[in-house]
Steps between C-alpha positions, in 0.01 A plus 500: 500500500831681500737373794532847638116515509482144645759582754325777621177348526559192641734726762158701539366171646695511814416883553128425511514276766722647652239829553213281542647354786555853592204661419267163732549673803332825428204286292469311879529763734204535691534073545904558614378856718222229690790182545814689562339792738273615760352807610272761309450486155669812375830352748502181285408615210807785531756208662417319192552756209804628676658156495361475156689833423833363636523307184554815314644676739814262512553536111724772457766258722406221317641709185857562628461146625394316220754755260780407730424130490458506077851669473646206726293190421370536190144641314405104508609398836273845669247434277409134591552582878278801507250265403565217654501709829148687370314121488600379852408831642159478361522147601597523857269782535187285417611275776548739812294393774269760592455764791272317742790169447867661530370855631776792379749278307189443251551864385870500569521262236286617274661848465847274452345343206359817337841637583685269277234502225581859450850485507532209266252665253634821475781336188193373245397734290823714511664188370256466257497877390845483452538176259240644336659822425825303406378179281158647315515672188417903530191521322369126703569672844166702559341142491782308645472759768145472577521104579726604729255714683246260420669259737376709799149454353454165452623479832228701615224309295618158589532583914145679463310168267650295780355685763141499374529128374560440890225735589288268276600210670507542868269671704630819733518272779699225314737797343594703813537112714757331199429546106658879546854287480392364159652752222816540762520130479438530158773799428756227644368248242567754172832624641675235437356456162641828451840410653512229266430657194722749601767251538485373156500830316690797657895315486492614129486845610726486802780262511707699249577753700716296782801707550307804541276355762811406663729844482176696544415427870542859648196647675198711278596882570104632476636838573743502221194421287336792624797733471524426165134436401310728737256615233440151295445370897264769566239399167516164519413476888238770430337270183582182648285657854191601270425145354577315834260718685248450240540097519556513873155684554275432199600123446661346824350677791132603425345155539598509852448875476128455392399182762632672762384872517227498216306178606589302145442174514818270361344339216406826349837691634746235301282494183545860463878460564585227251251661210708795575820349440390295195460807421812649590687203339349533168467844471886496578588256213283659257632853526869403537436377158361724345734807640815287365383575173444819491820806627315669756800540795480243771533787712193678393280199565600527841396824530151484334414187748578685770313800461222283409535294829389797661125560452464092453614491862236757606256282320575175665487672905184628320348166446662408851280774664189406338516135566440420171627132360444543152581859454795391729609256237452697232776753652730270575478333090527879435846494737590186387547609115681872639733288683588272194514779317713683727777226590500337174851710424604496861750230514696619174485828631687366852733335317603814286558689822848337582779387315592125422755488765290616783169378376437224718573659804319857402210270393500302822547830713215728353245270459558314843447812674170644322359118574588580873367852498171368320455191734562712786316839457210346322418294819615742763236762317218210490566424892512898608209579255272243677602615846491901470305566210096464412605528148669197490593494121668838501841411652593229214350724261763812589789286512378361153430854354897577635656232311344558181586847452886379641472252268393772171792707629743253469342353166588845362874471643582183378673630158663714674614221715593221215745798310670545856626187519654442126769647607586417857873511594694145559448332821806558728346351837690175547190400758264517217456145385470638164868646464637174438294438239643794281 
């Protein structure tokens, strides 16, 4: 394997458990809603998606964080303490005593964990995107980019295949009194295999750059990036929004989604969600593939998925409404393949969006904040749909319906976009870390 490739992959390695140790919480909520609160259900259920959506909502600060920190540290340094500080949140979290033993600082601490696995995420996969972008060969990037993306996946499959192996295991009773601290327990245990491969292969890539780290310790100006990038910032927050919402919803949230408000039982809920993103995963691979050889526009791609996101949706809250397993299934394998379609050309297109100098922190910036707007609005429609609406499925489904269309808008734009920046006038702004650099 090349040493780019390798580099990249085994890189990948710490991303995946880093969003699988993200991702458990959601997969456990209705255990973590009964342990960490009390009250009605709809109270705990909403006290535990909002603190679930605190995770996101913290990322766009965890961007001018984590940016700030890279320019003064080091790429290597912020890398292995993002996810050294990812493990022993997942760690610490699966040992919080519950509710009924420390009363309110059970949920106190709780949200300080989440807290901190948001912020510490939020540098992965724009780190990734960006040594992608810089170290793979142009016509290897489609694919390069997609195992990128991919790392969010497999995050998602292995957090879900833990779940139902403890679901397996342990009876209700045994999950909701102990064995729900398992795969937290366990997220601690793969962090720091992470950390360690992480040790062994990222000084290659980082250590070179010493003086730089050290001259370049001036704070991120985000609104500089703005100024100067308003319309790249615009697209990719608007493409980056449409596949988070669609993994946020279709993949992370609806097995909790389904047990809770449409009577599913687990067993059958988490088998649909990891044949899904099987499903999601291979479709993914297989398409970035076969687009790299071929010159249709990244761009266009984009575009296409979108649109077609929009009556798959409507089929899926169709199969929702009729209570319907299999034809459920069958919707979501349908989604599945339009998503892989869809963001097989997203991360190249990102990374075209901003130039080399700023790409890290225009990276970081954009797709920080369409996580948080995702995580956020997804769950806050899912809460107010079950309180004020019969029609429970129609308040995801309009935000959904919104960010697809934003998304085919700014598909359209994004030429438009990459020939505005070829040309962008020197950096003068001694505050911007990149100045010195020039």
């Amino acid at each position: 394997m090349e040493k780019r490739y390798k580099i990249l992959c085994l890189s990948s390695i710490g991303g995946i458990i880093g969003y699988y140790d993200f991702f458990i919480y959601i997969f456990l909520a209705n255990f973590i809603a009964d342990k960490f609160f009390t009250g009605s259900l709809f109270s705990r259920l909403t006290l535990t998606y909002s603190i679930f959506a605190v995770g996101y909502l913290l990322r766009p600060a965890s961007s001018i964080l984590l940016t700030s920190l890279k320019n003064r540290y080091g790429e290597r340094n912020i890398s292995l303490l993002s996810i050294f500080i990812i493990t022993w949140a997942t760690f610490f979290m699966g040992c919080i005593p519950d509710y009924h033993t420390i009363g309110i600082a059970a949920p106190i601490l709780l949200l300080f964990f989440r807290a901190i696995q948001g912020i510490a995420l939020g540098g992965e996969i724009p780190a990734l995107i960006t040594y992608m972008h810089k170290n793979i060969q142009a016509e290897k990037k489609i694919f390069a980019g997609t195992l990128v993306l991919i790392n969010i996946f497999f995050g998602l499959l292995i957090a879900s295949s833990i779940v139902i192996i403890i679901i397996s295991l342990f009876t209700t009773s045994q999950i909701s009194q102990y064995a729900w601290r398992i795969p937290f327990l366990v997220g601690g245990i793969l962090g720091g295999i992470g950390w360690y491969i992480r040790c062994n292969i990222i000084a290659d890539t980082t250590t070179k750059n010493k003086k730089y780290h050290r001259e370049n310790r001036l704070r991120i100006p985000i609104f500089d990036i703005i100024e100067r990038y308003a319309l790249s910032f615009f697209i990719g927050i608007s493409l980056a929004l449409s596949m988070a919402t669609m993994i946020v919803f279709f993949f992370l949230m609806l097995p909790s989604y389904l047990i809770f408000f449409y009577n599913y039982d687990y067993n059958t809920s988490f088998k649909i969600t990891i044949y899904s993103i099987i499903i999601l995963i291979i479709s993914t691979l297989l398409i970035s593939i076969v687009i790299s050889k071929t010159s249709i526009k990244t761009w266009f791609i984009l575009l296409i998925g979108n649109l077609f996101t929009i009556p798959a949706s409507i089929f899926v809250f169709n199969s929702l409404i009729n209570n319907n397993p299999v034809k459920l299934f069958y919707s979501l394998a349908l989604m599945a393949v339009i998503v892989g379609f869809t963001n097989s050309t997203l991360m190249v297109v990102l990374a075209q969006l901003f130039t080399d100098k700023v790409k890290y922190s225009g990276l970081s910036s954009t797709y920080n904040i369409s996580m948080a707007l995702a995580g956020c609005i997804v769950t806050a429609t899912v809460i107010l749909g079950c309180k004020y609406y019969s029609d429970i499925y129609l308040m995801p489904l309009y935000f959904i319906l919104f960010v697809c269309i934003l998304a085919s808008i700014s598909a359209a734009l994004v030429p438009k976009a990459i020939n505005r920046i070829k040309n962008k006038p020197k950096i003068t702004n001694k505050f911007h870390p990149e100045y010195y650099k020039s």
